[in-house]
N, C-alpha and C positions, 0 to 999 in steps of 0.2 A: 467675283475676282477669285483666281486660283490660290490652293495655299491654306493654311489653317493660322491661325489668332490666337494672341495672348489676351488680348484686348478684346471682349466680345464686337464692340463696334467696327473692327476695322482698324484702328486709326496708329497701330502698330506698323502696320505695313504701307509699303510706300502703293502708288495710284501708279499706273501705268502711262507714259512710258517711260516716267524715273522713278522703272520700280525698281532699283538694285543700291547697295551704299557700299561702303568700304570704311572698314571699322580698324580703330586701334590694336595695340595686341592687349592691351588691359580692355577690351570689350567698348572703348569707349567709341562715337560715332566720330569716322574722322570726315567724310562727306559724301553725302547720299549723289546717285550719279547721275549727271544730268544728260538728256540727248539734246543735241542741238540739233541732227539731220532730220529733218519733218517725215520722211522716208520711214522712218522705223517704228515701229508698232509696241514693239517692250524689249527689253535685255532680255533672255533667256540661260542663258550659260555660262560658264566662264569655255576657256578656248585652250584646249592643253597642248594645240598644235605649235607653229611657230608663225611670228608675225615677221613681214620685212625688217630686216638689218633695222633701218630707222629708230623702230621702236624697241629696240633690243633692251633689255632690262623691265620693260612694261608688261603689265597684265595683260592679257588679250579677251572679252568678252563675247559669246554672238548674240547677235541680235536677229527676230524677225522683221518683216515689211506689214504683216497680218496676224491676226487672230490666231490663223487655220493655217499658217506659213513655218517651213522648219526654220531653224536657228540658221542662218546659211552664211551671213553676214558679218565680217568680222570686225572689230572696231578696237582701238587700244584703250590702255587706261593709265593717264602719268598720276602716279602717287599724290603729286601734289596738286591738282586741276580734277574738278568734278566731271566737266567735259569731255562727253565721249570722242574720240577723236579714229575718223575713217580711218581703214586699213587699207582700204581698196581690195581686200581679201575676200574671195571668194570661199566658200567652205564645200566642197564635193561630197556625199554621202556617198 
C-alpha cells in the first residue's frame, strides 16, 4: 500500500477503497469515507476545481477506476454523510 506509517503494521491507515477520512478541527476522527460506486478503485485527491451548483458548499474528492488510472473522477463530500456521492464530473488533464 502507498504512503508511510505511524503504526509499523499498517493498521493507522485506512485499506483501499475507503482509504480517505474527514477529521475534526481538534484532530478528532469525524468519519472515514466510504465508496459506495463498485466503479472505483481508491480516493486519490481532494478536487480544487468546482463541482455542479448541486453540491455547492461540498468537498469535492477524485477518485480513480484502477490501480495505474489518474484521479479523473470526481465525487462530492457532504460534511455530515461518509458516502461518497457521484458528481458526474469528469476531470480533463
Amino acid at each position: 500500500m502507498h504512503g508511510s506509517y505511524t503504526h509499523p503494521d499498517g493498521s493507522d491507515v485506512f485499506p483501499y477503497p475507503n482509504n480517505a477520512a474527514i477529521f475534526n478541527a481538534d484532530g478528532s476522527l469525524r468519519f472515514q469515507l466510504k465508496v459506495v460506486d463498485p466503479r472505483v478503485h481508491h480516493i486519490d485527491c481532494l478536487h480544487g476545481g468546482t463541482l455542479p451548483k448541486k453540491f455547492e458548499g461540498m468537498l469535492g474528492v477524485l477518485v480513480a477506476y484502477s490501480e495505474n488510472d489518474m484521479p479523473a473522477w470526481a465525487y462530492a463530500v457532504n460534511p455530515e454523510h461518509p458516502d461518497l456521492i457521484d458528481a458526474m464530473q469528469w476531470v480533463r488533464y
